[in-house]
C-alpha positions in Angstrom: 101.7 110.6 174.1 100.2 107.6 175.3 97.8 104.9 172.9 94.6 106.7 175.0 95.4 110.0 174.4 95.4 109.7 170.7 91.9 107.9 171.2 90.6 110.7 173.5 92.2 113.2 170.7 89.9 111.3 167.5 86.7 110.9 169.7 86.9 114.6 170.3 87.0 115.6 167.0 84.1 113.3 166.1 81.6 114.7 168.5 78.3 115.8 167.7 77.0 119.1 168.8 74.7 118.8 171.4 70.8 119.5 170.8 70.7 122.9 172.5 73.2 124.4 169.7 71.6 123.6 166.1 74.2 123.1 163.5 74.8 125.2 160.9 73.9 123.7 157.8 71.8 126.2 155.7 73.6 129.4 154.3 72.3 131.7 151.4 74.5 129.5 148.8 72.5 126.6 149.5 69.0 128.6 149.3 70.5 130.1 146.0 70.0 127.1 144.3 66.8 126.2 145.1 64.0 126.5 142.5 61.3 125.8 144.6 60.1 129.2 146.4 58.3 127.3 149.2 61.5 125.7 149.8 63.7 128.5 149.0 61.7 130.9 151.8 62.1 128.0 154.4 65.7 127.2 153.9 66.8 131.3 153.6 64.8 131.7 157.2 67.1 128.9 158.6 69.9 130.6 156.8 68.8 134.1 158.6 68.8 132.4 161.9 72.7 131.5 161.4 73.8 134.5 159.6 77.1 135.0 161.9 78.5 137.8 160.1 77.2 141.1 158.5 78.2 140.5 155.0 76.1 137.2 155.4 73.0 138.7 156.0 73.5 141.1 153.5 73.5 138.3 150.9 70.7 136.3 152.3 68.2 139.9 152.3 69.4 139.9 148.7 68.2 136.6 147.9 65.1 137.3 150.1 64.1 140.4 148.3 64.8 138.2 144.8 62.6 135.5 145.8 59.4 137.8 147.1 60.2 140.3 144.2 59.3 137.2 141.5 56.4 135.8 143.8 54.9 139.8 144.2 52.2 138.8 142.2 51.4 135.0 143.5 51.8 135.3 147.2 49.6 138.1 148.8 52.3 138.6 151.5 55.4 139.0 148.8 55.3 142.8 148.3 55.6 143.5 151.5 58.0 141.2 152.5 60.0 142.6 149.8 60.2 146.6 150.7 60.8 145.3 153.8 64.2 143.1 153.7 65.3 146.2 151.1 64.5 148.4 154.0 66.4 145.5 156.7 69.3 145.4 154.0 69.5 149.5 153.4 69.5 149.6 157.1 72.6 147.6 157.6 74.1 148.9 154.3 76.8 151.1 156.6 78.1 148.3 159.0 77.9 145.9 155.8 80.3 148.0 153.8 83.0 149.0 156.2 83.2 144.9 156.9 83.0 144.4 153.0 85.8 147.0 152.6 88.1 145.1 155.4 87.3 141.8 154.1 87.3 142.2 151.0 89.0 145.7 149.5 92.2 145.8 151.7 90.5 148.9 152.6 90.4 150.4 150.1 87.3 152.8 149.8 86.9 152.9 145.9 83.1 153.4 145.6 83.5 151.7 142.0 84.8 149.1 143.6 81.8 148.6 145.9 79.3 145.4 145.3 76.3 146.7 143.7 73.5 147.2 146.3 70.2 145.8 144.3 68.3 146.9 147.8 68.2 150.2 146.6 67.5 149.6 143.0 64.4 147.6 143.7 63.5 149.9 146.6 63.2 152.8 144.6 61.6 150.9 141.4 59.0 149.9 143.7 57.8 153.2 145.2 58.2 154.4 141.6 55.7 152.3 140.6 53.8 153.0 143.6 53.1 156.6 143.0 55.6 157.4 146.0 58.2 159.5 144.3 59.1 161.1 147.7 59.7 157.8 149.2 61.9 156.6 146.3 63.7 159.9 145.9 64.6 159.7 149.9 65.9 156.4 148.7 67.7 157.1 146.0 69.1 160.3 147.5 70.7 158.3 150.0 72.3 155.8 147.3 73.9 158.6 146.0 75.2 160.0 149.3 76.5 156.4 150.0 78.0 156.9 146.5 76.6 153.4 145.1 76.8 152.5 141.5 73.3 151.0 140.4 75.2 149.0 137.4 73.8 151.6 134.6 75.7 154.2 133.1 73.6 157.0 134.2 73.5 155.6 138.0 71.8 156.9 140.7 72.8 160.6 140.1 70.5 160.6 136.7 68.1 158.1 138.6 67.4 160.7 141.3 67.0 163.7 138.7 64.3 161.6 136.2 62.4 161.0 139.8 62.6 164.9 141.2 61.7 165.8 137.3 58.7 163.3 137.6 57.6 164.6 140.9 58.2 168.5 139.6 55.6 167.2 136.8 53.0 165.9 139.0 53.1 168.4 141.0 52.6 171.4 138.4 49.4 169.0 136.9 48.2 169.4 140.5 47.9 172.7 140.5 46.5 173.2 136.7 
């Protein structure tokens, strides 16, 4: 190896990335610890944009639907940005878990071993307060077929029977 080669070797590992590829420098740890929610928003979009894997845009819908959950009643747009990234996360709930389980299980395919999904959870709490039981029993229905634990000790199984026993009731005062 001659002395330019070993220079040729350093300046290559030094370069920058060129402007048509922007760096990755925002992930959903960063935006986690961000108080400001103007801030947080911006720097989770950026983080959305880089999301490489799965398991990372699983996270960074979690922190979306956290942040637009606590601004639901400052920001007129909050709601609705928060049933949606549930709905985004729900949606890749099936290709998240079998990478979770690879990554991170060994495969093994414990559901009590599972991360807790808090998609669902807030999901179905906010139909539920919307007067939407179907929507949130659909939802909660299809946390139980995914067998997902909702970290109480009833879980989803006792969720879904208080919501059909709520609809049941509503519907019976209908027809009195």
């Amino acid at each position: 190896m001659g002395v330019f080669s070993l220079f040729k070797t350093k300046a290559d590992s030094n370069e920058l990335p060129s402007p048509e590829v922007p760096d990755k420098t925002t992930t959903w740890v960063e935006a986690m610890h961000i108080e400001d929610p103007f801030e947080k928003e911006k720097m989770l979009s950026l983080a959305e944009k880089n999301a490489e894997t799965i398991i990372e845009r699983h996270f960074i819908y979690n922190q979306f639907i956290h942040l637009y959950y606590r601004q639901r009643n400052k920001w007129a747009h909050a709601s609705r940005l928060c049933k949606e990234y549930c709905g985004r996360d729900i949606e890749i709930f099936p290709e998240f878990i079998e990478q979770y389980i690879t990554e991170n299980l060994n495969g093994d395919r414990d559901p009590e071993k599972f991360p807790l999904m808090p998609s669902f959870t807030r999901l179905i709490g906010i139909h539920e307060k919307n007067g939407d039981l179907q929507k949130a029993i659909n939802v909660c229905r299809l946390a139980v077929d995914h067998q997902l634990r909702d970290g109480s000790e009833e879980g989803f199984e006792s969720m879904l029977k208080r919501l059909e026993d709520q609809r049941q009731e509503a519907q019976s005062e209908t027809f009195t």
